[in-house]
N, C-alpha and C positions, 0 to 999 in steps of 0.2 A: 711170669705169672706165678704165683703161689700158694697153696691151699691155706684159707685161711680157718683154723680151727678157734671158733667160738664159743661159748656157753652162753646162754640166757639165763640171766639171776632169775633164782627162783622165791623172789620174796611176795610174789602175788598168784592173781590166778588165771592170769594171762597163757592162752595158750602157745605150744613154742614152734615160732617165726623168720626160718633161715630170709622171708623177705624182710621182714622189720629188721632181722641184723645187715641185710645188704643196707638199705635205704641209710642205714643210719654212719654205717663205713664210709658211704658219700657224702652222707652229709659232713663227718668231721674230714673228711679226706675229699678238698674238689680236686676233679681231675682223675681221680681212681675209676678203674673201671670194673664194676663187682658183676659179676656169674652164677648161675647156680646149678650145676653139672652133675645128675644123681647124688641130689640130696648134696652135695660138699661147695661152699664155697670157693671162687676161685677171684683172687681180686688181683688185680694190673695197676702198678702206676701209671701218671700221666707220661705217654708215647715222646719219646726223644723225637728231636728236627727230624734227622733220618730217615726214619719209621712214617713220620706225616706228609715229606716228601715223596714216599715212596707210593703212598696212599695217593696225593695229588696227580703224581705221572700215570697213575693206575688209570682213573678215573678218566682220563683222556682219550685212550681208543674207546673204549665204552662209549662214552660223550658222541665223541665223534661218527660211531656207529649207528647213534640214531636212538641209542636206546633210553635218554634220559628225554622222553616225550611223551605222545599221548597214550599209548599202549603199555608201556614200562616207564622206570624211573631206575637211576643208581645215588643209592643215597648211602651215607656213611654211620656206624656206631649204632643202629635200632636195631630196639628188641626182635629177638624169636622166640616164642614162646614153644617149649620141648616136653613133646610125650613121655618121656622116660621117667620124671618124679611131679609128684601134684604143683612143687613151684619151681621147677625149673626153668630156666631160660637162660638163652646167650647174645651176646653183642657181639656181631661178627665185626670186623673192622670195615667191610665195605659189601654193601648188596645189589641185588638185581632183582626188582620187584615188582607186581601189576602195578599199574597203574590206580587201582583200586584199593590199596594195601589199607588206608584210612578206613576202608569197611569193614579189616579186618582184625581188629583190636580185640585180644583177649583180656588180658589186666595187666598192669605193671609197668604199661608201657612197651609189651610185647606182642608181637602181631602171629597169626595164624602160620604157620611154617607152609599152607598150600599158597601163599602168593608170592613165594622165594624163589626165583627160576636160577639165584645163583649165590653163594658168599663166601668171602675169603678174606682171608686172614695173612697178615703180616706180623711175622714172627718177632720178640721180642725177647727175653730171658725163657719165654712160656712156649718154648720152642717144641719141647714134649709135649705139650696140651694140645696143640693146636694138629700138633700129628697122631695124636693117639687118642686124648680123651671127646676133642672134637669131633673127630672124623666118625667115631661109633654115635653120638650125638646127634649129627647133622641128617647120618645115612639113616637112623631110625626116624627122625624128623620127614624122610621124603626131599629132602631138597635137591635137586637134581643134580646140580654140578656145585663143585667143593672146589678153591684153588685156595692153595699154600706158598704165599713167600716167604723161603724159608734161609733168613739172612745168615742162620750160623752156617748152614750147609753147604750155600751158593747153588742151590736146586729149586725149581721150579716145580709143587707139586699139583696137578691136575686130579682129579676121584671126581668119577662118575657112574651112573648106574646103582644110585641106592639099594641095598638086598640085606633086611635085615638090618643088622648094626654094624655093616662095613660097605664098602661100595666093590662091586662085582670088578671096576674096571679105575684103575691106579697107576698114572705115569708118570715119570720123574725126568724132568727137562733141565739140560746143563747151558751153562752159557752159551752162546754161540748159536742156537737152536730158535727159531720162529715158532709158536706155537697156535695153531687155529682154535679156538672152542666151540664147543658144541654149537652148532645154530638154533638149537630149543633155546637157548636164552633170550634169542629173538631177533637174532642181527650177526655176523658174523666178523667176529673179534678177532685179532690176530696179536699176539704177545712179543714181545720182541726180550727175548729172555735177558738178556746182557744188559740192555736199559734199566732193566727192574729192578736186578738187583743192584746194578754200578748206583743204583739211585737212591738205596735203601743203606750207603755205606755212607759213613762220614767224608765231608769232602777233606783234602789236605788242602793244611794252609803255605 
């Protein structure tokens, strides 16, 4: 992921719209995925097989736990709309969310950050964002549980306990390691660390 530094031509008298320059990076660029993370944008190309496999196998103890039903849903790539600047928002790579979230539409295509009980992210170049500029992000947003696959590292990151703009409580899980999450997300998940990442790696031919 990379900071994309913009200007808005200033030949009218349009006011100036880090969302009109997101919207418009997508529109010349399908597949990008644009951010807006105190005030700076952050744009992503489109996700390698890897990266979407890794997302797929994710999805599966979730699923399986019950939680994509009447009370939750885990849905992929939707907005969170973020307290820290007037148009902020992020697109986590995968969430945990009421059931209700449709009532919870701010603008942009971004939803209220109290119906997020979880979202996490799968690392890609934007390996630093997703561990730094996110995590202050998320934890001022309220959202309870944060998880990080973190493919350059081959670590597993858990953050929980939002306080402020970091999470009070931060674990780092290595291969080999099962890991349980919080049962506030609604159902109790168990990670099985070695799959994640084995999953999130290119396979050899």
């Amino acid at each position: 992921m990379s900071v994309a530094s913009v200007e808005q031509p200033f030949d009218d008298d349009r006011p100036f719209s880090l969302t009109a320059i997101a919207d418009e990076i997508m529109e010349r660029h399908p597949g990008y995925r644009v951010e807006i993370i105190r005030g700076h944008l952050l744009v992503t190309p489109a996700p390698d097989v890897p990266h979407a496999r890794a997302l797929t196998g994710l999805m599966i103890p979730f699923i399986a736990a019950g939680l994509h039903g009447t009370e939750t849903e885990v849905l992929q790539g939707i907005g969170l709309w973020l307290p820290t600047e007037t148009e902020d928002y992020a697109i986590p790579d995968l969430a945990v969310v009421d059931a209700d979230v449709d009532d919870h539409l701010v603008e942009n295509n971004a939803y209220d950050p109290v119906c997020f009980r979880l979202v996490l992210e799968v690392t890609s170049g934007n390996w630093k964002n997703d561990l730094k500029t996110k995590v202050s992000a998320y934890a001022e947003a309220k959202v309870p549980v944060y998880v990080v696959v973190d493919r350059k590292h081959q670590r597993l990151h858990v953050l929980t306990d939002p306080a402020g703009d970091e999470y009070a409580n931060h674990r780092v899980h290595a291969p080999g390691e099962l890991v349980t999450l919080p049962e506030s997300i609604g159902a109790k998940v168990t990670l099985d660390v070695s799959q994640i990442l084995a999953s999130g790696q290119p396979k050899d031919n």
